[in-house]
Every structure is written in structure tokens, then in C-alpha cells.
VOBA-1610 file (N, C-alpha, C; in pm, whole numbers, padded with zeros to 5 digits, always signed):
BEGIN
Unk+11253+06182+07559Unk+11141+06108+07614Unk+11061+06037+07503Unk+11032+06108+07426Unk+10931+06045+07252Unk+11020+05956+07211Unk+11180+05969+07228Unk+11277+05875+07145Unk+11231+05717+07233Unk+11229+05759+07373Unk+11237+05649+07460Unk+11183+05590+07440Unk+11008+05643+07395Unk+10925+05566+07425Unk+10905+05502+07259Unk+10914+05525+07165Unk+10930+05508+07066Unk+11009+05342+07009Unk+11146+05381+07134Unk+11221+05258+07125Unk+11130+05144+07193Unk+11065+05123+07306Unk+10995+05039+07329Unk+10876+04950+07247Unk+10834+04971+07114Unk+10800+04930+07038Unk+10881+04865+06940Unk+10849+04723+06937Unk+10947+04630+06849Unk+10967+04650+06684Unk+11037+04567+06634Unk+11014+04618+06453Unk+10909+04581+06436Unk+10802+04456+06458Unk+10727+04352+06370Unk+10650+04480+06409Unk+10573+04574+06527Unk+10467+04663+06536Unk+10521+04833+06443Unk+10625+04864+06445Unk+10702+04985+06394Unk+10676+04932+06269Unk+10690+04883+06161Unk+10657+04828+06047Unk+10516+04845+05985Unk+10429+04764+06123Unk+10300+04755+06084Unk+10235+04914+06081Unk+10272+04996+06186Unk+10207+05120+06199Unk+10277+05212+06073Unk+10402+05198+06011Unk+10427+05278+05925Unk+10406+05245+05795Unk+10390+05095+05729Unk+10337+05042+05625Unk+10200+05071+05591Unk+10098+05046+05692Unk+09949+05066+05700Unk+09905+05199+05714Unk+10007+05298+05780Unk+10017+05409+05809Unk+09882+05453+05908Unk+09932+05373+06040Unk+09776+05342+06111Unk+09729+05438+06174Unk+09871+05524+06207Unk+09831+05637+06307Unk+09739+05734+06249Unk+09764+05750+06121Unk+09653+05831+06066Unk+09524+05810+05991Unk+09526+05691+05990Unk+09409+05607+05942Unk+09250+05577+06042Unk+09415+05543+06170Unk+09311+05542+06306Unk+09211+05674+06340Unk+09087+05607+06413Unk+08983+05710+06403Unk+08974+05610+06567Unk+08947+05707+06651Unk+08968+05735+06816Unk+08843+05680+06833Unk+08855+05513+06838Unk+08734+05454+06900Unk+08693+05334+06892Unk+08689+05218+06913Unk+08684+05072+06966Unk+08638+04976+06874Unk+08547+05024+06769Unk+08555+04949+06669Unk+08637+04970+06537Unk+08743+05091+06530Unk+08829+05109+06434Unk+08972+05012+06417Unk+08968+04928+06280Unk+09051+04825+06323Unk+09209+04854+06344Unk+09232+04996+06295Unk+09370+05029+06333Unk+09392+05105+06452Unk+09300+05136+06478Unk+09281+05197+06645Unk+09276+05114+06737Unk+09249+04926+06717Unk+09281+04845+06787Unk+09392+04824+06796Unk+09448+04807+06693Unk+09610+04723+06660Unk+09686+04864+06765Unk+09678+04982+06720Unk+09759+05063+06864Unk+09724+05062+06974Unk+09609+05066+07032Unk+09584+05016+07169Unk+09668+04890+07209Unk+09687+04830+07111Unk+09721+04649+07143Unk+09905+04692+07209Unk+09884+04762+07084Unk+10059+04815+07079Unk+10068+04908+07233Unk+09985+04961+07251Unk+10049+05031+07375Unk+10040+05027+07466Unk+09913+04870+07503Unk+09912+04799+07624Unk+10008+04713+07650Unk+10049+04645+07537Unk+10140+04581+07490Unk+10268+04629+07548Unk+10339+04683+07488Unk+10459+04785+07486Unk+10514+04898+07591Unk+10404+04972+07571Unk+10454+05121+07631Unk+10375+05142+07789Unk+10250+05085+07847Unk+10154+05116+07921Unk+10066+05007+07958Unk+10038+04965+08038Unk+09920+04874+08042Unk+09821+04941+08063Unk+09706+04900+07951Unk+09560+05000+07991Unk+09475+04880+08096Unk+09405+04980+08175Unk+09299+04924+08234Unk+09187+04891+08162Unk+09108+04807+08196Unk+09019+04767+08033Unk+08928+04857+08044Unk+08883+04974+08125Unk+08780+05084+08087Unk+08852+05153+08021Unk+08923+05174+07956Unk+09013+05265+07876Unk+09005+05248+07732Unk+08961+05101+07714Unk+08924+05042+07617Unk+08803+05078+07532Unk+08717+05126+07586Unk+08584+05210+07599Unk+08582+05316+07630Unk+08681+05388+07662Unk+08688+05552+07683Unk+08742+05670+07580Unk+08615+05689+07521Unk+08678+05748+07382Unk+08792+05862+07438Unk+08779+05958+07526Unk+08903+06023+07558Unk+09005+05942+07548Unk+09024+05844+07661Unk+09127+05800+07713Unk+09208+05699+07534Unk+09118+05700+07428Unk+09165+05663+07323Unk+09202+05788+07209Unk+09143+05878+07227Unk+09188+06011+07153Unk+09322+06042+07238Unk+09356+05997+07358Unk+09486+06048+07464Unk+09600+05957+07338Unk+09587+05801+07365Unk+09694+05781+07310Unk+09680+05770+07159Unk+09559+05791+07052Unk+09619+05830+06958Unk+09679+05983+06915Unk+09691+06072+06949Unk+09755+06195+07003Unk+09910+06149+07054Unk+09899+06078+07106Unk+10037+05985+07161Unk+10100+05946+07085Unk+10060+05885+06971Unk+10070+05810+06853Unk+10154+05893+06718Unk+10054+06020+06739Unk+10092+06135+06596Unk+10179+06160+06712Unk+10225+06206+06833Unk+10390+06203+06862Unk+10507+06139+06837Unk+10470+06033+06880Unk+10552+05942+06766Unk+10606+05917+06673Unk+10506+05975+06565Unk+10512+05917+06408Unk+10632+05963+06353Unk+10703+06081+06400Unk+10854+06125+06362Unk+10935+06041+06394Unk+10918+06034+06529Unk+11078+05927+06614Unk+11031+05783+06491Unk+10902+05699+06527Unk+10911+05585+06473Unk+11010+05582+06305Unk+10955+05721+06251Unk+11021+05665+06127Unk+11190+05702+06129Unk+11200+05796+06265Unk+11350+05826+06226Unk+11419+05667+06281Unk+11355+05568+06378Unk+11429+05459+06416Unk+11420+05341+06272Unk+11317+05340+06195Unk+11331+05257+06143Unk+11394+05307+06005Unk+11442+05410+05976Unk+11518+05447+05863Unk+11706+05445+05924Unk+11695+05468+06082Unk+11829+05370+06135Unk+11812+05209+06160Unk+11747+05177+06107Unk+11750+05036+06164Unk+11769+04976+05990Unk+11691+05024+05890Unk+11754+05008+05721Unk+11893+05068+05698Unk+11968+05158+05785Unk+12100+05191+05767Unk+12176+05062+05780Unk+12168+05041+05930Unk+12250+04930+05998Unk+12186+04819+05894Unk+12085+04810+05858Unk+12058+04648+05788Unk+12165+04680+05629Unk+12235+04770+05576Unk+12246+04744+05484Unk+12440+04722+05423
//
């Protein structure tokens, strides 16, 4: 299921979150600028948020929690994706 959802995020965003290392940078709340860029990513991508969600510090501590699930699968896809590139 984490693999699945993992895959639904493209390289240009898988890049950005593991270069910047946003998931852990991010701080669960609406003016944090890497806590935007994953919201973006997971309205984007994985979920469409309703825009009170946008403003709901829970409902933003939910998917960065979502996020540190992730952070394994993302790097195990993009250390297969530098296999195949090489």
C-alpha cells in the first residue's frame, strides 16, 4: 500500500522532497514553506484536499505523518530508478 502510494508521486516531486529533505524539515502548518510544497504534492498526486484542510493543523499533521511513511519507499524508488538510469 506505502509502495503504491509512493509510486504515484512523479520524479520532478520525489527529488524535490528527498534533496531538500522536506519531510523532515516540514513543520505541520500553512505558513511552512516545505509543508506547502507537500500539501501541493498530495493534492496534487495522491488525494485531493478540500481547501479547509489547508487550514487544519490536524488534518496537516495527518499527512505529514503520511509523509515520514513514505520517506523509506520514496528513497527505495528513487535509488531503483538511479539503477535503471545507469
Amino acid at each position: 500500500m506505502i509502495q503504491t502510494i509512493a509510486r504515484k508521486i512523479p520524479d520532478k516531486a520525489r527529488i524535490w522532497i528527498l534533496e531538500t529533505n522536506a519531510i523532515f524539515k516540514a513543520i505541520a502548518n500553512n505558513t511552512d514553506p516545505h509543508m506547502k510544497g507537500l500539501l501541493a504534492i498530495w493534492d496534487t498526486y495522491i488525494d485531493k484536499l478540500d481547501k479547509k484542510e489547508f487550514d487544519c493543523s490536524w488534518c496537516m499533521a495527518r499527512i505529514h505523518q503520511n509523509f515520514i511513511n513514505l520517506q523509506d519507499s520514496l528513497i527505495e524508488i528513487e535509488r531503483e530508478k538511479k539503477l535503471l538510469d545507469l
